[in-house]
Residue, then its C-alpha position, 0 to 999 in steps of 0.5 A: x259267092x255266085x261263082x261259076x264251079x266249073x270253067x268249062x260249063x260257062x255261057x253267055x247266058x251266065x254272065x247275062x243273068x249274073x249281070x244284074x247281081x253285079x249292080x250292072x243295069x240294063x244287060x251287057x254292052x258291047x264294051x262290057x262283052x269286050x273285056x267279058x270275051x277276052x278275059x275268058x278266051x286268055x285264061x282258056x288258052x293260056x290257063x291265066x286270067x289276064x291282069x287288070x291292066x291287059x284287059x283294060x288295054x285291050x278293051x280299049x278302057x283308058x281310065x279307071x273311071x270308065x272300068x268302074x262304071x262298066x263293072x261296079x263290083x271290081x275286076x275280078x268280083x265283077x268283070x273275072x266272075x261273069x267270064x267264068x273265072x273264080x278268085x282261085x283261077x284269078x290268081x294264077x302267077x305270071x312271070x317277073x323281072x330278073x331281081x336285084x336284090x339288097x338288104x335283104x341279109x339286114x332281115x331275119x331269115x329265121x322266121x316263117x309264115x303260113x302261105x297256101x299254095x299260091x302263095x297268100x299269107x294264111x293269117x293276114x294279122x301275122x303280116x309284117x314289113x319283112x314278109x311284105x320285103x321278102x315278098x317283094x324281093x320273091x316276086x321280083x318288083x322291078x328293081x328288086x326293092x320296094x319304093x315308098x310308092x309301093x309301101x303306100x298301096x301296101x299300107x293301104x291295103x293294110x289300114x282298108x283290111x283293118x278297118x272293115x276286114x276286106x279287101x279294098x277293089x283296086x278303084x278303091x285303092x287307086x282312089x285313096x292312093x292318088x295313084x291311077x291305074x297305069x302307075x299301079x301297073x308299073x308298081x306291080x306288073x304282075x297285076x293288083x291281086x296277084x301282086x299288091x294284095x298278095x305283098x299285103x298279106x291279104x287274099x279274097x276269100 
């Protein structure tokens, strides 16, 4: 899948010979080193790689439009990969809100579900409406209670993974949801895998 293996061997030689894989023309920008930089000094710092939103924020990119230009292949296919950081390493937790939580007693607590140790649903076709509520109640979705704003990404997701048994890049869900990157933050801080993806019963392989 072209990720790099070991974090701490990553140079900019990598991300340089990586670019073209990546459907990026023409070598790296400064605006494309920007988010590169700041990606790969968070997670070696913090030990987190850092939301979509907070990497957006800082490289100064106001539109999904211009994140999609600069990095075709996604986030964290493109942008995450060419700072050294695998899916596995993109998808370390983040703190949430405190939780207020109601009706999650009308559900079932009697059934259970496969998760690996982040948490991701296993098998994503044993997803359903009270895994993605509990989910969301676990990660503490501001407010404690998933809104049909919420439900709309989540079924998105759902309806894109059926269709062509993958996951849609956030370009993709923000385009087929109407809903623009800011919004998507407030409907899931935690960020767009580690958060909507995750509620959906889907992870990247």
């Amino acid at each position: 899948m072209g990720h790099l293996l070991i974090f701490d061997s990553w140079d900019e030689d990598f991300a340089e010979g990586m670019s073209a894989q990546l459907k990026i023309s023409g070598g790296l920008t400064k605006e494309h080193w920007d988010v590169i930089h700041y990606i790969h000094k968070t997670y070696e710092d913090t030990g987190k790689c850092p939301s979509v939103y907070d990497a957006c924020r800082m490289g100064g990119i106001l539109r999904l439009k211009d994140l999609r230009e600069l990095f075709p292949t996604g986030y964290l296919r493109g942008a995450c990969k060419l700072a050294g950081i695998t899916y596995k390493e993109g998808y370390l937790g983040q703190a949430y809100y405190p939780p207020a939580a109601m009706d999650l007693n009308l559900i079932s607590t009697d059934k259970t579900y496969e998760t690996d140790v982040r948490g991701f649903l296993v098998h994503a076709d044993e997803w359903d409406e009270q895994y993605a509520t509990f989910r969301a109640y676990d990660m503490k979705i501001p407010g404690g209670k998933s809104t049909e704003k919420h439900w709309k990404v989540i079924r998105y997701l759902r309806e894109s993974w059926e269709k062509n048994n993958a996951v849609p890049m956030v370009y993709e869900t923000c385009d087929g949801t109407g809903i623009q990157l800011e919004e998507l933050e407030r409907l899931f801080p935690d960020g767009y895998h580690r958060g909507a993806v995750k509620i959906a019963g889907l992870r990247v392989r």
